[in-house]
PQR file with spaces between the fields and no chain letter, atoms N, CA, C, O and H, PARSE charges and radii, in Angstrom:
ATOM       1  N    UNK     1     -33.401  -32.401   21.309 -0.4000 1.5000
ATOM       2  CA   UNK     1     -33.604  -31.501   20.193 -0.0000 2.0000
ATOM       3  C    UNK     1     -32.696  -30.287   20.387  0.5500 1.7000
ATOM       4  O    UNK     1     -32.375  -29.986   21.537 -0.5500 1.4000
ATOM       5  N    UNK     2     -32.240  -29.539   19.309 -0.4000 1.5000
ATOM       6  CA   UNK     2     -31.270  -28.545   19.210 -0.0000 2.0000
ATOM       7  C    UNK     2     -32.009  -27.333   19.763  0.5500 1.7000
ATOM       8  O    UNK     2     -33.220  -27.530   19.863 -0.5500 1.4000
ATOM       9  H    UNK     2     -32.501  -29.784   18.375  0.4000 1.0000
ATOM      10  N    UNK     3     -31.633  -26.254   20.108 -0.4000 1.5000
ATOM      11  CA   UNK     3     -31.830  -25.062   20.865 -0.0000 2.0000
ATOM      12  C    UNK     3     -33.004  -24.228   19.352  0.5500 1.7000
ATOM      13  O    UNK     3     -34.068  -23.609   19.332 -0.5500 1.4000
ATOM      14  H    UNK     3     -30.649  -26.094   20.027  0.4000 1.0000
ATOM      15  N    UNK     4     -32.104  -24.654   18.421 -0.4000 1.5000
ATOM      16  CA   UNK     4     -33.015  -23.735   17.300 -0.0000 2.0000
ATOM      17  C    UNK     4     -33.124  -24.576   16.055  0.5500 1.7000
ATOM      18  O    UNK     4     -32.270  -25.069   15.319 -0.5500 1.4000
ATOM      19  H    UNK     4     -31.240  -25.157   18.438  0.4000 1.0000
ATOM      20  N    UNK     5     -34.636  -24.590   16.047 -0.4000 1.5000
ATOM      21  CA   UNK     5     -34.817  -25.799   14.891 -0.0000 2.0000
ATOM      22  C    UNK     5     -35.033  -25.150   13.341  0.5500 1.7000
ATOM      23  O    UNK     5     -35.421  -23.984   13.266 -0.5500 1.4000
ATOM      24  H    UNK     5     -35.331  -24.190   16.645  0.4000 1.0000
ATOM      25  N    UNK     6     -34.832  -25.753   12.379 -0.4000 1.5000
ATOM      26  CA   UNK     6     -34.571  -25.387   11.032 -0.0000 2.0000
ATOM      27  C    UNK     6     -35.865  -24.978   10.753  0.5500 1.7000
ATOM      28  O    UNK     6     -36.827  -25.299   11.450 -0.5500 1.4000
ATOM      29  H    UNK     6     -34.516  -26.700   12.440  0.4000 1.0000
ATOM      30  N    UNK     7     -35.937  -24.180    9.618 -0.4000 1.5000
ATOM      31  CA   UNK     7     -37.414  -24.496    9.447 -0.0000 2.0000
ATOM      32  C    UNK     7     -38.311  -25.499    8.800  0.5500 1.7000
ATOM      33  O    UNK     7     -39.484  -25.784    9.043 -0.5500 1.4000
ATOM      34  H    UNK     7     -35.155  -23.919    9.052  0.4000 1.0000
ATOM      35  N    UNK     8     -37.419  -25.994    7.863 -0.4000 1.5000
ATOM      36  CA   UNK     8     -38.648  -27.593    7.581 -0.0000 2.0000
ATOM      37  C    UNK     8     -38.650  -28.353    8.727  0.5500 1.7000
ATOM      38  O    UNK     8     -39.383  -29.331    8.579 -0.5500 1.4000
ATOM      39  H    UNK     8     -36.466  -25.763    7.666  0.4000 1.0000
ATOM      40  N    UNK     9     -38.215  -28.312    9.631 -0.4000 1.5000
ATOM      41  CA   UNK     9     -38.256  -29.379   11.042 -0.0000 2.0000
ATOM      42  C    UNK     9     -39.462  -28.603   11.533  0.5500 1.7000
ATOM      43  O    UNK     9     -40.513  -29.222   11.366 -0.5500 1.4000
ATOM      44  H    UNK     9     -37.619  -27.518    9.752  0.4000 1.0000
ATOM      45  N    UNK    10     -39.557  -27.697   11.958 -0.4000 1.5000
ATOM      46  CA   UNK    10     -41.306  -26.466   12.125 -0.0000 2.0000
ATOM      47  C    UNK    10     -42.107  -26.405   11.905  0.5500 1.7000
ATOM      48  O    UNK    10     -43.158  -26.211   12.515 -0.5500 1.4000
ATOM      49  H    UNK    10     -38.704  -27.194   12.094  0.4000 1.0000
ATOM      50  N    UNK    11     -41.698  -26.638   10.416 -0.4000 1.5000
ATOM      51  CA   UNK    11     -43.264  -27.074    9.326 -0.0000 2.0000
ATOM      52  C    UNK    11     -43.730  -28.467    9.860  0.5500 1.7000
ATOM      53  O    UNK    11     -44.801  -28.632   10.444 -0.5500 1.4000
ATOM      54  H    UNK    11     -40.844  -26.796    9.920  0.4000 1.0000
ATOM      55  N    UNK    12     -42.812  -29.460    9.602 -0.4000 1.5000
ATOM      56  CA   UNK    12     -43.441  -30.963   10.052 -0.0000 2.0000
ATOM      57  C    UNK    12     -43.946  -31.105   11.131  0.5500 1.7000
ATOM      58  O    UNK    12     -44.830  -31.940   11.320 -0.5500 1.4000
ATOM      59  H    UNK    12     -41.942  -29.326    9.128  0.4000 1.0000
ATOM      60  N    UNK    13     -43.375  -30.127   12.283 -0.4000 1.5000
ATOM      61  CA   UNK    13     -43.975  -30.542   13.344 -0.0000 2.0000
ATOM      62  C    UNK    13     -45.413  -29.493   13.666  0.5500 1.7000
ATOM      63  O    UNK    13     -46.317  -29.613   14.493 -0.5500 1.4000
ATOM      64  H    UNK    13     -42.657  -29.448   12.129  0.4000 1.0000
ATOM      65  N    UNK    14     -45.224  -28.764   12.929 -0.4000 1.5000
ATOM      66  CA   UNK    14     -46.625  -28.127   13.081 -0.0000 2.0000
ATOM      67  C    UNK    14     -47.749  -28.576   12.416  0.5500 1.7000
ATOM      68  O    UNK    14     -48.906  -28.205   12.613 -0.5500 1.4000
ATOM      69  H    UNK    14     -44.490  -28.666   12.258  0.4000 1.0000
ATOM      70  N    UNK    15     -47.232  -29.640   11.375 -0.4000 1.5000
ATOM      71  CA   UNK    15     -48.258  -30.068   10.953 -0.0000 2.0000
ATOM      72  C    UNK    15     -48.704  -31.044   11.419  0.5500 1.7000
ATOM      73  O    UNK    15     -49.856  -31.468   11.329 -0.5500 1.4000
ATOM      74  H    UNK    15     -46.292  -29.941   11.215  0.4000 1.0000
ATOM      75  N    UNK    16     -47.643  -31.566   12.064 -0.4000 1.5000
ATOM      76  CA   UNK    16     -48.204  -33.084   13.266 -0.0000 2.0000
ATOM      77  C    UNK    16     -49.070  -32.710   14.403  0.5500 1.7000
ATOM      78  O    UNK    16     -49.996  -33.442   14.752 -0.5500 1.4000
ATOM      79  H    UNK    16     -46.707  -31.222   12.137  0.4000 1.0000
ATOM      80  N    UNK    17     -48.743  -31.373   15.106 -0.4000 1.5000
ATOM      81  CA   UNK    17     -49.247  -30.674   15.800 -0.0000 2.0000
ATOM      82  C    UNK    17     -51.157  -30.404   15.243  0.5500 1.7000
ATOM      83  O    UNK    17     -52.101  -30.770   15.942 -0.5500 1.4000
ATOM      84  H    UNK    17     -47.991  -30.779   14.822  0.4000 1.0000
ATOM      85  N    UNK    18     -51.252  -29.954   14.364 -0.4000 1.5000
ATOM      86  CA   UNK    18     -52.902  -29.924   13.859 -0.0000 2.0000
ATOM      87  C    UNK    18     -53.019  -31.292   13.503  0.5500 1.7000
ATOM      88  O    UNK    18     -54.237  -31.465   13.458 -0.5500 1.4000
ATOM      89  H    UNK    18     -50.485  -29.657   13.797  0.4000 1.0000
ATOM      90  N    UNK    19     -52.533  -32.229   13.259 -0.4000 1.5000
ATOM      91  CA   UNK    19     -53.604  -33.404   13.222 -0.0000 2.0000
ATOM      92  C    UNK    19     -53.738  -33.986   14.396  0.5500 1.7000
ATOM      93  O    UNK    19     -54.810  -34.563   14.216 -0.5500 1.4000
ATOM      94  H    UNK    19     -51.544  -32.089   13.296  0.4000 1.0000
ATOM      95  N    UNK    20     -53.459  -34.212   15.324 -0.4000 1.5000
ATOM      96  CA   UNK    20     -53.679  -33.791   16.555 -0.0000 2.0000
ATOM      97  C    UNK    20     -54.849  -33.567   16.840  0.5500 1.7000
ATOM      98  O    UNK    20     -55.280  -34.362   17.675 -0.5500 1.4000
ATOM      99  H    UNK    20     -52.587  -33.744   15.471  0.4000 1.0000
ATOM     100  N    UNK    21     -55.579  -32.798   16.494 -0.4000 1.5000
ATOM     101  CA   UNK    21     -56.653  -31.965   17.367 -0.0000 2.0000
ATOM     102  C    UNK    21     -57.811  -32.433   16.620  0.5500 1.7000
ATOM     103  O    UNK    21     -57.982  -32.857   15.477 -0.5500 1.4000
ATOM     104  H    UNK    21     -55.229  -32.152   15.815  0.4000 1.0000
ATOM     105  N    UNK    22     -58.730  -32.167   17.880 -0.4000 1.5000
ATOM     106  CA   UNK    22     -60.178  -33.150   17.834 -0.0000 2.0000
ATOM     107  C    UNK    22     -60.880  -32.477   16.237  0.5500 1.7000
ATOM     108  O    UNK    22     -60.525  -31.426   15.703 -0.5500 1.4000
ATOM     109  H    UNK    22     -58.591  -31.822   18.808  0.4000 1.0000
ATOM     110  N    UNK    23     -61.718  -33.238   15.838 -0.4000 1.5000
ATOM     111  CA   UNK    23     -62.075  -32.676   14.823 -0.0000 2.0000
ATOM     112  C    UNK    23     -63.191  -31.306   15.199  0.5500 1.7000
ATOM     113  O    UNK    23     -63.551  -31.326   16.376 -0.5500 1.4000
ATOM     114  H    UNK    23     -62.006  -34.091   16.271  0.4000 1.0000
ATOM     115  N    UNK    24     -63.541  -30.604   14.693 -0.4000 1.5000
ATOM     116  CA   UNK    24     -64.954  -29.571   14.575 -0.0000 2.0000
ATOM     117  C    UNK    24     -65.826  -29.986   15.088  0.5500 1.7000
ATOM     118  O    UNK    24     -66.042  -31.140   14.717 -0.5500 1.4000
ATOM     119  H    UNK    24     -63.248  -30.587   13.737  0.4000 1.0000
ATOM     120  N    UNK    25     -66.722  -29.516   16.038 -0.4000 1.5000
ATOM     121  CA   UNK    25     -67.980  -29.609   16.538 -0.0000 2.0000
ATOM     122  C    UNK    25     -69.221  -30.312   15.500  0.5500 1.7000
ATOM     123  O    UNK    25     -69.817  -31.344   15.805 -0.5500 1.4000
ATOM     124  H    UNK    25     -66.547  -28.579   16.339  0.4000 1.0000
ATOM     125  N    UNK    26     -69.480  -29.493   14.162 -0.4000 1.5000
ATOM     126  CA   UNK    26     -70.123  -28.931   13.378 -0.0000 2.0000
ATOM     127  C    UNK    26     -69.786  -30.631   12.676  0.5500 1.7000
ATOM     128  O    UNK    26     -70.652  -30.913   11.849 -0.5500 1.4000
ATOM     129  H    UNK    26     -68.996  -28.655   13.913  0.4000 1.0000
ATOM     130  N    UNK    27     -68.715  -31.763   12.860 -0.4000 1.5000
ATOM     131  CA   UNK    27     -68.720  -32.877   12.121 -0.0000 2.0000
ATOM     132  C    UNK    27     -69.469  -33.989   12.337  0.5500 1.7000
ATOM     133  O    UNK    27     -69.930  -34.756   11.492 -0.5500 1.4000
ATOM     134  H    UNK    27     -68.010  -31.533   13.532  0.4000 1.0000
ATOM     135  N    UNK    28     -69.606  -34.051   14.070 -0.4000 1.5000
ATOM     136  CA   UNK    28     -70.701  -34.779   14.879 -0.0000 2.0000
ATOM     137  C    UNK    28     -72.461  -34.989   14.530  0.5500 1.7000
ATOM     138  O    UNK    28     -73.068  -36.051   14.665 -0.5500 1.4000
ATOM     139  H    UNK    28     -69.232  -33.428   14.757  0.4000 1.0000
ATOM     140  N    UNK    29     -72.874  -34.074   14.198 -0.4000 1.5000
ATOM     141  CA   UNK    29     -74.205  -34.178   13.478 -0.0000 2.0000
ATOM     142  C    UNK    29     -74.333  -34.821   11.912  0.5500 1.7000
ATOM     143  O    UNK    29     -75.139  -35.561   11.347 -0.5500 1.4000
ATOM     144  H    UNK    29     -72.381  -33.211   14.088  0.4000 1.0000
ATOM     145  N    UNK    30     -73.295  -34.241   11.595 -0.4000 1.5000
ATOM     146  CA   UNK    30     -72.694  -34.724   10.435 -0.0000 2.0000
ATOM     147  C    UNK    30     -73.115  -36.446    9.807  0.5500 1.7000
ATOM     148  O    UNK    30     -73.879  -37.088    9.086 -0.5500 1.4000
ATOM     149  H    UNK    30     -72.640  -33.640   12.054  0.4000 1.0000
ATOM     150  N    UNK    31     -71.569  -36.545   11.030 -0.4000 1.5000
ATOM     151  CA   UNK    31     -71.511  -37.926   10.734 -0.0000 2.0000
ATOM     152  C    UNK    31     -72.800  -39.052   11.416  0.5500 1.7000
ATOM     153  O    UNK    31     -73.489  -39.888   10.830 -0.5500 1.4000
ATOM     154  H    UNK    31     -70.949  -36.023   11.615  0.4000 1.0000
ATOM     155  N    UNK    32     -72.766  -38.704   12.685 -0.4000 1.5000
ATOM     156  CA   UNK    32     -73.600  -39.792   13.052 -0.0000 2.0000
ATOM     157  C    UNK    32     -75.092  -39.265   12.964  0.5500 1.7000
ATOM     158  O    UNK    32     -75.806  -40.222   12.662 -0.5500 1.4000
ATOM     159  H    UNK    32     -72.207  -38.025   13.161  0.4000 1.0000
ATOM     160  N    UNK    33     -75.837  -38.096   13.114 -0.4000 1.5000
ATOM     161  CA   UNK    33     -77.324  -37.735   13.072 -0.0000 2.0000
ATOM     162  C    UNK    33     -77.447  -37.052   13.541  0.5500 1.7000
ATOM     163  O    UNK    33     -76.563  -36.856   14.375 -0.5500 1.4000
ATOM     164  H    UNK    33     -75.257  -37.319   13.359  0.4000 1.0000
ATOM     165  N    UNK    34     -78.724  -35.928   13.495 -0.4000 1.5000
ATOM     166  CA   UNK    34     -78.864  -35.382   14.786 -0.0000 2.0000
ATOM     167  C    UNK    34     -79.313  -35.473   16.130  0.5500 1.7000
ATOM     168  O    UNK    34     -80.508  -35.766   16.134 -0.5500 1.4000
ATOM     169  H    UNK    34     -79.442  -36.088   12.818  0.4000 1.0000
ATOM     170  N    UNK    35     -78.856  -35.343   17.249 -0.4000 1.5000
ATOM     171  CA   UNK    35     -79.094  -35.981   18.441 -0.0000 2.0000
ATOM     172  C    UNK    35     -78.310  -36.524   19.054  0.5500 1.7000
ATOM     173  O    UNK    35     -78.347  -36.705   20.271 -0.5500 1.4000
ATOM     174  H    UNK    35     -77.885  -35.105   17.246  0.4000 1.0000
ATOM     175  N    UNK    36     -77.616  -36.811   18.426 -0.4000 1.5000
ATOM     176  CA   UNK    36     -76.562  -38.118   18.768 -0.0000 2.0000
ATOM     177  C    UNK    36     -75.001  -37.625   19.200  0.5500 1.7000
ATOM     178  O    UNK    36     -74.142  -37.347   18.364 -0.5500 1.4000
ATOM     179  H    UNK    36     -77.586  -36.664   17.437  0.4000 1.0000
ATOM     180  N    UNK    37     -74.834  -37.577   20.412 -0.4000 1.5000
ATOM     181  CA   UNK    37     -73.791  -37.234   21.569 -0.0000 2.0000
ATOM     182  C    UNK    37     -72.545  -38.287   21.075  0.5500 1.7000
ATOM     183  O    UNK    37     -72.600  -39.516   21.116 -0.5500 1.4000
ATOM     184  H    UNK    37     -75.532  -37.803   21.092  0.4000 1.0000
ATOM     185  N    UNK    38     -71.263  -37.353   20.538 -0.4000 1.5000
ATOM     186  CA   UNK    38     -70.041  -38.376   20.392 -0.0000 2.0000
ATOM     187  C    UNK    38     -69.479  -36.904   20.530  0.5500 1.7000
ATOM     188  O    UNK    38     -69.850  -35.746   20.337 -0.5500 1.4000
ATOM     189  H    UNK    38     -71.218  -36.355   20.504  0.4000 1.0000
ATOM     190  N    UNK    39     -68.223  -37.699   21.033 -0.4000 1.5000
ATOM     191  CA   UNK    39     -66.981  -36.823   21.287 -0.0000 2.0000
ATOM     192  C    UNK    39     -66.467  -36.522   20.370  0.5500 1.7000
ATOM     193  O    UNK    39     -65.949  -37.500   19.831 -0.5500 1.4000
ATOM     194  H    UNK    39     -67.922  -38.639   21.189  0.4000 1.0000
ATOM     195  N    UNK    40     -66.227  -35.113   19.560 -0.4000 1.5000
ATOM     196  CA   UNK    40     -65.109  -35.239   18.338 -0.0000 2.0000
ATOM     197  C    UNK    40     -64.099  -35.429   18.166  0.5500 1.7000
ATOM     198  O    UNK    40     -63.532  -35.060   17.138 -0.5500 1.4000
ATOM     199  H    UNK    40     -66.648  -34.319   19.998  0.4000 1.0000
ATOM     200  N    UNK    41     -63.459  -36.146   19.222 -0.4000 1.5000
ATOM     201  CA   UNK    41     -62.118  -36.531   19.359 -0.0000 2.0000
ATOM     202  C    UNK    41     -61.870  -37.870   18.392  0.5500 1.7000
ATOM     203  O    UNK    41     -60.986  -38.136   17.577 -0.5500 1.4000
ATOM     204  H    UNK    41     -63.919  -36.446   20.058  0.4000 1.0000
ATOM     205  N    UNK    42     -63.208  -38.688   18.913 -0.4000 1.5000
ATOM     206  CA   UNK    42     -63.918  -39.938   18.449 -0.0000 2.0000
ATOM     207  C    UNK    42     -62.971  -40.264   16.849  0.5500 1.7000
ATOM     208  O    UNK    42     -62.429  -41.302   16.467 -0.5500 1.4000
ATOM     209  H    UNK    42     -63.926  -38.472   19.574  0.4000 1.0000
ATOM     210  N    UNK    43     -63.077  -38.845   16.163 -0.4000 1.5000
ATOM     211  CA   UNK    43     -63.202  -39.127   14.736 -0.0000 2.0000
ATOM     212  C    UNK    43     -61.946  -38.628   14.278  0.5500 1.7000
ATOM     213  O    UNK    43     -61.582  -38.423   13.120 -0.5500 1.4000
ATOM     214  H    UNK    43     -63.517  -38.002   16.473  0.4000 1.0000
ATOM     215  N    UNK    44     -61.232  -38.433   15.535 -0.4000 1.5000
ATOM     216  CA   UNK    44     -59.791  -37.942   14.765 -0.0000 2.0000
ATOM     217  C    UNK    44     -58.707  -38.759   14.500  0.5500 1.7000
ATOM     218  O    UNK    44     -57.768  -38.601   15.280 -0.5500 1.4000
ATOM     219  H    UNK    44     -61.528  -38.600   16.476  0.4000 1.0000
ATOM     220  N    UNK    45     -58.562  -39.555   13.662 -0.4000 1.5000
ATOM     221  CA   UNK    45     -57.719  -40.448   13.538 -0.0000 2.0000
ATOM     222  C    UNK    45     -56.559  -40.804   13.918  0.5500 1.7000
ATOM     223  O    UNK    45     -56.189  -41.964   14.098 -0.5500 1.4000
ATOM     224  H    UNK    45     -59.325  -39.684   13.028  0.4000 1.0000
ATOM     225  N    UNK    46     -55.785  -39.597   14.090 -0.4000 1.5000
ATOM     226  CA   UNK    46     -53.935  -39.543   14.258 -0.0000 2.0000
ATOM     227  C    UNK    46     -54.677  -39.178   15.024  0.5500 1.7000
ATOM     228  O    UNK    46     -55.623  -38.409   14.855 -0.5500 1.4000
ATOM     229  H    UNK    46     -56.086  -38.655   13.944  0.4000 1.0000
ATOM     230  N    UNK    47     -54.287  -39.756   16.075 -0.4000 1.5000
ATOM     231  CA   UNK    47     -54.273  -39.456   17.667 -0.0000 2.0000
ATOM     232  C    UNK    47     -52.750  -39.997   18.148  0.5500 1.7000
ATOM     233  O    UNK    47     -52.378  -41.171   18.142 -0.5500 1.4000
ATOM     234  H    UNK    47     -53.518  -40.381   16.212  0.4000 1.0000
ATOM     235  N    UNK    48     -51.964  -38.804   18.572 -0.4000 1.5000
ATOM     236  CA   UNK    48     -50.681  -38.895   19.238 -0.0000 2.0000
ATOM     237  C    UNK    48     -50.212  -37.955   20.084  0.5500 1.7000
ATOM     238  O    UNK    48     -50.443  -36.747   20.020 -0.5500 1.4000
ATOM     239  H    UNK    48     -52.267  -37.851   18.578  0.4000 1.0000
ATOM     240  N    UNK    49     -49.593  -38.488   20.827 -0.4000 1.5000
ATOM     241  CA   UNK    49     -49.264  -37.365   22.460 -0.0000 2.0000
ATOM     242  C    UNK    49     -47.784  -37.122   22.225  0.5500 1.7000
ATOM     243  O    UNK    49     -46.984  -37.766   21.546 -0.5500 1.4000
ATOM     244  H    UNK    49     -49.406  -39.469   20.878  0.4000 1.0000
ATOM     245  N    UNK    50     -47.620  -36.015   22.968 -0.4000 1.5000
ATOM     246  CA   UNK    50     -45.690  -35.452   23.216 -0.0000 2.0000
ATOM     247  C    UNK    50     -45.206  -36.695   23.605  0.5500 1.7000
ATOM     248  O    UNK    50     -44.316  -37.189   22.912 -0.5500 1.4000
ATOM     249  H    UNK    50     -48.269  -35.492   23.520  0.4000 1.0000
ATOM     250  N    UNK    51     -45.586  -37.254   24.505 -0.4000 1.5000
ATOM     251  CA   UNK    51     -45.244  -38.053   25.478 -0.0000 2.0000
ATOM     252  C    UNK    51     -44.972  -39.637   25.279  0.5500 1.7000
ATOM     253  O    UNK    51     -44.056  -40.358   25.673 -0.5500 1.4000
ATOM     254  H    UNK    51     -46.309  -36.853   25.067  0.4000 1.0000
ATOM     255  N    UNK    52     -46.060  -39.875   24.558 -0.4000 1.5000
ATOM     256  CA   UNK    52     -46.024  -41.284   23.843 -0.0000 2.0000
ATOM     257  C    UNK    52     -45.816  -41.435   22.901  0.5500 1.7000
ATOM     258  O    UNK    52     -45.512  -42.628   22.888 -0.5500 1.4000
ATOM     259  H    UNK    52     -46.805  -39.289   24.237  0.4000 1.0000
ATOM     260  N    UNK    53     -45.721  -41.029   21.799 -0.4000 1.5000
ATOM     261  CA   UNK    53     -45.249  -41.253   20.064 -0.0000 2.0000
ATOM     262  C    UNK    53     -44.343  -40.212   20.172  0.5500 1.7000
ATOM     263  O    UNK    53     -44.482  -39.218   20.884 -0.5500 1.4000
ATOM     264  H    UNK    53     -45.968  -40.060   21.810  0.4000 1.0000
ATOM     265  N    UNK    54     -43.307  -40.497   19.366 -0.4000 1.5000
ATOM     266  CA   UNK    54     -42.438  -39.719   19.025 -0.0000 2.0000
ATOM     267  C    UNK    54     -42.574  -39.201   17.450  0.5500 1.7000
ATOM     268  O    UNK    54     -43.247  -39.801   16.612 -0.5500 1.4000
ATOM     269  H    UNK    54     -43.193  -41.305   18.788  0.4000 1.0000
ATOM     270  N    UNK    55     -41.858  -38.045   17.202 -0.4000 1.5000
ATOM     271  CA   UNK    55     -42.171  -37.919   15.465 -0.0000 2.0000
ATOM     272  C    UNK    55     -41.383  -38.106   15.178  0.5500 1.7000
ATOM     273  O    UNK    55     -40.684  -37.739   16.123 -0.5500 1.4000
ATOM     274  H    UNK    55     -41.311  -37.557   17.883  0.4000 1.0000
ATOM     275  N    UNK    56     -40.429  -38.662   14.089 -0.4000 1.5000
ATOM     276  CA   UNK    56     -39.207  -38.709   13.255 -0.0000 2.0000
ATOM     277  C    UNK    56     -39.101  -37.607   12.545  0.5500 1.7000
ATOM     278  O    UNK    56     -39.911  -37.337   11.659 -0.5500 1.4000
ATOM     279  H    UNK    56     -40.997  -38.960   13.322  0.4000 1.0000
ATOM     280  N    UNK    57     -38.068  -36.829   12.859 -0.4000 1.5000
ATOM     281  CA   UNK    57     -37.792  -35.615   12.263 -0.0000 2.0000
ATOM     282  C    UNK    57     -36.107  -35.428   12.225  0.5500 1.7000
ATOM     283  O    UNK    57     -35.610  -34.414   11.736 -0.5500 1.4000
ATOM     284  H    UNK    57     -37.409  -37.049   13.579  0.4000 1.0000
């Protein structure tokens, strides 16, 4: 990657960057009941690492 990135290259990746992340606490009761112990990671769909997926940009 170049030393200084454009800014629509910033935007995309910041937005790849928040889907990313586990969902809200507050979705877990939600979805499955109350009581009921799940990880909110569980429910985050795009799940992708620096490391292993790359983004096309």
């Amino acid at each position: 990657m170049t030393r200084f990135k454009l800014p629509s290259v910033k935007k995309k990746l910041a937005k790849a960057a928040k889907q990313t992340r586990w969902a809200p606490f507050w979705t877990v009761p939600k979805m499955y009941g109350k009581g009921k112990r799940v990880h909110p990671g569980r429910h985050t769909f795009k799940k992708r690492s620096w490391r292993r997926t790359k983004i096309k940009v």
